[in-house]
C-alpha positions, 0 to 999 in steps of 0.5 A: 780610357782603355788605351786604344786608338780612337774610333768614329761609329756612323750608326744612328745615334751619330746620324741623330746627334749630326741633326741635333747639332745643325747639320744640313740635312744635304750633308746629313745625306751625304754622309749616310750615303757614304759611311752609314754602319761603318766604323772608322778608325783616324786615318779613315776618317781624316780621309773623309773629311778631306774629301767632303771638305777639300779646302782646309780652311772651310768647314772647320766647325762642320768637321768638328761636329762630325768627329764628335757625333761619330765618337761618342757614338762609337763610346756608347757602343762599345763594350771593352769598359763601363759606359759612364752614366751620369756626368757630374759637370758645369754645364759645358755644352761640350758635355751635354751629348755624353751621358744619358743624364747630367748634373750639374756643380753647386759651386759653378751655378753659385758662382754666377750671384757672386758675378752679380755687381748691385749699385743700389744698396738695397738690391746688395742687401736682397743679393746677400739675403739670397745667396744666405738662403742659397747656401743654407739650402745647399747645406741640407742637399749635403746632408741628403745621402743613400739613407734618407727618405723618399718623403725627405727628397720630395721635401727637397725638391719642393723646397727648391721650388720655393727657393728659385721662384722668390722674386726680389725686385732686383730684377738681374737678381730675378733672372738668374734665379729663374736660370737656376730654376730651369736647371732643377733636374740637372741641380738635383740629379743627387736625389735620384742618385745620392752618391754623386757630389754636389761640386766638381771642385776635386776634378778641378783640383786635380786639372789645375796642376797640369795648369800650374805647370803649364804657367811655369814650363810652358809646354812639352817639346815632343809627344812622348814628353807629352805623355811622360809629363801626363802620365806622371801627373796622373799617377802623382794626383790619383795617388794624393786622392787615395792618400799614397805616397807618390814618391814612394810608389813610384820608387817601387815601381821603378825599383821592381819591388812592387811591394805597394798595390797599383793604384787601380787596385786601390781605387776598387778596393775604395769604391771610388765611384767612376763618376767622381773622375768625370766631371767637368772644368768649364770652358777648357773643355776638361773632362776632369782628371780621367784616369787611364788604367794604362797609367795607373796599373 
């Protein structure tokens, strides 16, 4: 997000998370043999991989593992921007190791009652029950915010407990409710911070215009098409979220009048959390709509 080129960190969280993803302890090794306290840019690290891994057809997922252990330890400790926190997602697994806490979407978890196809009538009805009290219960999440209580948020939190421990005798019903039970911290990560929202439907708004106009054009034709075409949704989505006219931004940019203050400035003035921007999409592994301060200046 500031610009500059990636880098791959081998200090000891990266050596933690290589074991948390189920790299042998032979490998493991060989790398802190290797690399332990160095700080790779992408060529260096290409140059490593190749060595442990001469054939380029082996060890794809090993390869993957060690790039994404080393990267996010080289984000959580550098110091040229904020680290981000909390990540509002879907519960991608992709994003589990980039924050120190997770919450996770209202609108994805609530999506897999609606997946859910009863044949027998009755198991129809207590589905339709459930997702009324589902529903009604998000609704008064909604209406939690910085000024409520800590009485009101115990309040929520053991009315959770009672909603996701109902047993209806639908027994596919039953287990999804237990696999929202297990999420209760990540579902109410809102009343440890009441600032965050209860979906990621916006990130994904904004995601899915790259969607759309990948369904119609297909794909760009050289990087700098690539980075013109992403820079250009960027400024047109930030600006729709702030409520700026993209049309008349970019004319005064290009025209030098610089009459209109950048986008970044905008989003300052409007308290716009960071966190807002850095929610997840789901199996694309879209990180949001992250916007750069390069392309929004």
């Amino acid at each position: 997000p500031d610009g500059k080129a990636r880098g791959y960190c081998f200090n000891e969280e990266a050596f933690d998370l290589l074991g948390e993803f189920g790299l042998s302890k032979k490998l493991i090794a060989q790398l802190r043999e290797r690399v332990f306290g160095k700080i790779l840019d992408e060529a260096q690290m290409q140059q490593l991989l190749g060595s442990i891994f001469p054939d380029p057809g082996k060890g794809k997922i090993r390869r993957t593992r060690i790039m994404e252990a080393a990267a996010i330890a080289a984000y959580h400790q550098q110091t040229d921007f904020p680290i981000v926190d909390v990540l509002l997602s879907d519960g991608a697994p992709q994003f589990r190791w980039l924050t120190r806490e997770q919450a996770l979407c209202w609108v994805h978890d609530g999506r897999n009652y609606k997946k859910l196809r009863p044949v027998v009538p009755v198991h129809g009805e207590k589905l339709d029950n459930f997702r009324s009290t589902y529903w009604n219960y998000y609704q008064k999440l909604f209406e939690f915010g910085e000024d409520s209580s800590h009485e009101e948020a115990e309040a929520l939190s053991a009315k959770f407990d009672q909603l996701f421990s109902s047993k209806t005798g639908y027994p596919v019903l039953d287990e999804r409710i237990a696999k929202s039970k297990d999420k209760k911290s990540e579902l109410l990560m809102v009343l440890k911070h009441p600032e965050l929202p209860l979906h990621n439907n916006d990130a994904e708004l904004g995601a899915r215009a790259q969607v759309r106009k990948r369904d119609v054009s297909l794909h760009t034709m050289t990087k700098d098409g690539t980075k013109a075409n992403d820079t250009f949704l960027t400024i047109v989505q930030t600006a729709k979220k702030l409520g700026v006219s993209a049309y008349e931004y970019i004319y005064d940019r290009v025209s030098k009048r610089f009459c209109l203050p950048s986008l970044a400035e905008l989003i300052r003035e409007k308290r716009i959390p960071e966190k807002d921007y850095d929610t997840g999409e789901g199996e694309g592994g879209v990180l949001g709509v992250v916007y750069s301060q390069e392309n929004i200046a």
